[in-house]
C-alpha positions as semicolon CSV with decimal commas, in nm:
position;residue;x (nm);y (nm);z (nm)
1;X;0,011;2,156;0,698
2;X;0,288;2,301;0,556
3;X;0,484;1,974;0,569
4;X;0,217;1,802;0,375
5;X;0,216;2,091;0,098
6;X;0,576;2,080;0,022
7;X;0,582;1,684;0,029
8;X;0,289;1,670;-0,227
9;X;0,483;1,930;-0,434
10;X;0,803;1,743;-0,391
11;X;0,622;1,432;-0,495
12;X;0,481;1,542;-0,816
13;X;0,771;1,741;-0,929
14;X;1,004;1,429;-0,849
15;X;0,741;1,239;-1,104
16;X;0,740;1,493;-1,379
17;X;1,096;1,528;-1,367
18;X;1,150;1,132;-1,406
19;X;0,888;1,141;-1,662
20;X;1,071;1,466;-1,872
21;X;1,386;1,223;-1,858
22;X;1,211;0,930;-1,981
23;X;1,236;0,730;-1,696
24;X;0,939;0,561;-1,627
25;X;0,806;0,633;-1,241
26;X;0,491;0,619;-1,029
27;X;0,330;0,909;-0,848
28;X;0,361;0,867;-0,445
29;X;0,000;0,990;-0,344
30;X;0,094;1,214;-0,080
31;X;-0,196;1,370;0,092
32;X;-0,345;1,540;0,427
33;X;-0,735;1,603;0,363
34;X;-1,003;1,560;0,106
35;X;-0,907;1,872;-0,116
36;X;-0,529;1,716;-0,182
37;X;-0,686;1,369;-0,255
38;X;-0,957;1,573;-0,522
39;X;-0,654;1,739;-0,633
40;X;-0,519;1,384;-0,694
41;X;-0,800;1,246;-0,829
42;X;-0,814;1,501;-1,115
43;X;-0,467;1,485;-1,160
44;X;-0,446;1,118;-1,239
45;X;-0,808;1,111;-1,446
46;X;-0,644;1,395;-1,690
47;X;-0,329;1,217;-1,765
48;X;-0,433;0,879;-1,751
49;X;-0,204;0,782;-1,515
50;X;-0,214;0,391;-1,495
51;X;-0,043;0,317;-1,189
52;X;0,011;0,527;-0,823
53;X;0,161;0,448;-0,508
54;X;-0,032;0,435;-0,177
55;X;0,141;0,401;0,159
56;X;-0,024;0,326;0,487
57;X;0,358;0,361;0,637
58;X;0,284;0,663;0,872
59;X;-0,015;0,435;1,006
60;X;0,088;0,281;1,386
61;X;-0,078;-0,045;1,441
62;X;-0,105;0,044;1,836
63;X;-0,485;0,117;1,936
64;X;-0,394;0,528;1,981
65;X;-0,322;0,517;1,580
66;X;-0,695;0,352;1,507
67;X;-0,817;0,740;1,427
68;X;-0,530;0,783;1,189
69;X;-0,594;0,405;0,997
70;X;-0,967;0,501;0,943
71;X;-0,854;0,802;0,812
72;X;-0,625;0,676;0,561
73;X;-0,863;0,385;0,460
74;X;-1,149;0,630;0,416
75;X;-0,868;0,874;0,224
76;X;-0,787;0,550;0,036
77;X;-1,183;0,454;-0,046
78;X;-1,234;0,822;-0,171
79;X;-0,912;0,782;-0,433
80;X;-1,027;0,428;-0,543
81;X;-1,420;0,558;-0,622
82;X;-1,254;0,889;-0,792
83;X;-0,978;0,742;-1,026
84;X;-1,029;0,526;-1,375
85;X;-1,155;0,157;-1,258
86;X;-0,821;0,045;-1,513
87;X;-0,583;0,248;-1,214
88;X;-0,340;0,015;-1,097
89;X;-0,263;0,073;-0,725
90;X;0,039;-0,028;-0,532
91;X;-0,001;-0,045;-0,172
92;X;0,310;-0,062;0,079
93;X;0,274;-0,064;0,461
94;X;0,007;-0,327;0,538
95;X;0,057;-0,644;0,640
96;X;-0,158;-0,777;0,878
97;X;-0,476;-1,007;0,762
98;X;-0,717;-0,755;0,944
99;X;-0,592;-0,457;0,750
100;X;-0,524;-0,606;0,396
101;X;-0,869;-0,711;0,416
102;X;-1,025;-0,333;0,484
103;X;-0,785;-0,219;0,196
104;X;-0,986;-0,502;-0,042
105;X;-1,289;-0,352;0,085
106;X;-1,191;-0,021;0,032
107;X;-1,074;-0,090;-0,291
108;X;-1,380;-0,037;-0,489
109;X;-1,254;-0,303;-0,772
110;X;-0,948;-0,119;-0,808
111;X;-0,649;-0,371;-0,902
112;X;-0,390;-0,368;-0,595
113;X;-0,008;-0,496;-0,580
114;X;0,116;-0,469;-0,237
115;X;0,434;-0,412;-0,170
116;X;0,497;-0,600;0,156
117;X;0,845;-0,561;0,344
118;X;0,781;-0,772;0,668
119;X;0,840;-1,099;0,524
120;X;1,149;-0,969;0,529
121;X;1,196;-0,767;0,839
122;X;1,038;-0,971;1,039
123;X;1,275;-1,271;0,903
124;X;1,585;-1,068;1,040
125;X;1,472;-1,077;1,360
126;X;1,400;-1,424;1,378
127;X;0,977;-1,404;1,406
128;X;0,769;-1,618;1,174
129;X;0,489;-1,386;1,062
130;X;0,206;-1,668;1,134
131;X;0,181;-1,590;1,475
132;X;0,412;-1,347;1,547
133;X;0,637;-1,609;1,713
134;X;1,016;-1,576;1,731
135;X;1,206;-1,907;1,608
136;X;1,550;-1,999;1,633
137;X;1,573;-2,333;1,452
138;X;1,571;-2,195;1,155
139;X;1,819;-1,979;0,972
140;X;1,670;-1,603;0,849
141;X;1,620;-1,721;0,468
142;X;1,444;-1,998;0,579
143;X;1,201;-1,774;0,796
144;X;1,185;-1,538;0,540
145;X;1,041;-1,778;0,260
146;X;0,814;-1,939;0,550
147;X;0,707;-1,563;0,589
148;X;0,656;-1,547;0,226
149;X;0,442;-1,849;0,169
150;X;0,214;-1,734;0,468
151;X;0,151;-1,371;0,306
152;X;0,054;-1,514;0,006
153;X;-0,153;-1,768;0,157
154;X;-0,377;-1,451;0,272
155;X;-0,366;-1,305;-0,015
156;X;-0,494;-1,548;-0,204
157;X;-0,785;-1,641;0,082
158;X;-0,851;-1,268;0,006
159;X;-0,838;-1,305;-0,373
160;X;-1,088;-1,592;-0,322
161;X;-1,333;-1,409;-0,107
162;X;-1,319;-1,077;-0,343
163;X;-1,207;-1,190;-0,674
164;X;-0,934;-1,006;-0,739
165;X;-0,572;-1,073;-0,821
166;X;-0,324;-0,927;-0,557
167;X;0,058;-0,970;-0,623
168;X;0,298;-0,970;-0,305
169;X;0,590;-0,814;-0,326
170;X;0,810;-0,878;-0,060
């Protein structure tokens, strides 16, 4: 617990600091249980903050890590129902359809740019994301603008089905 403490501290201090040298920045929402995302939640109502950071980085995707990914989507539904509807919320460490989907759920109308790095990682090692299948035909650009085109492909199918505009960022 203490871990979490100091890395929320770190986080907002890190902010303010930016912030006091007029650098513009957005807070990391660091938390470990209800009473640090509350503590959020106020933090970002009384200053108006108009856009956070979210990460679901920590979160495995093997089936021993499902407790922790409902616990950070429920963690990530309570911030989105307790923050200003106008909060702008960038989301890194999802990338599969299954998941960005529960985030859009979770969302509760809140705007969300995600921030999406395995376009790219997986392009380095050669694996079209569609499928998960490694290719050697092509060179790792190509893959990674393949990759590309089929992450915004799903986020659009989701910005159909929920009406809201996603950005990729890969």
């Amino acid at each position: 617990r203490m871990d979490h403490i100091y890395n929320i501290k770190r986080s907002t201090v890190v902010y303010n600091e930016l912030l006091d040298a007029g650098i513009m920045s957005i807070p990391d929402i660091s938390w470990y249980n209800k009473n640090d995302l509350e503590r959020w939640c106020r933090e970002i109502n009384s200053k108006e903050i108009k856009v956070i950071a979210f990460s679901f980085q920590v979160v495995d995707v093997k089936l021993k890590a499902s407790n922790l990914w409902k616990s950070y989507i429920l963690g990530f539904r309570y911030l989105c129902q307790n923050i200003d509807p106008g909060v702008k919320i960038l989301v890194v460490g999802i990338s599969s359809a299954r998941r960005i989907e529960e985030v859009y759920k979770a969302a509760a109308g809140q705007r969300i740019h995600i921030l999406n790095q395995s376009a790219f990682v997986q392009s380095r090692r050669g694996m079209i994301s569609e499928g998960r299948v490694k290719n050697t035909d092509l060179t790792m650009d190509e893959i990674f603008f393949k990759n590309v085109d089929y992450f915004n492909y799903v986020y659009e199918k989701f910005n159909k089905i929920y009406g809201k505009e996603v950005c990729i960022y890969a």
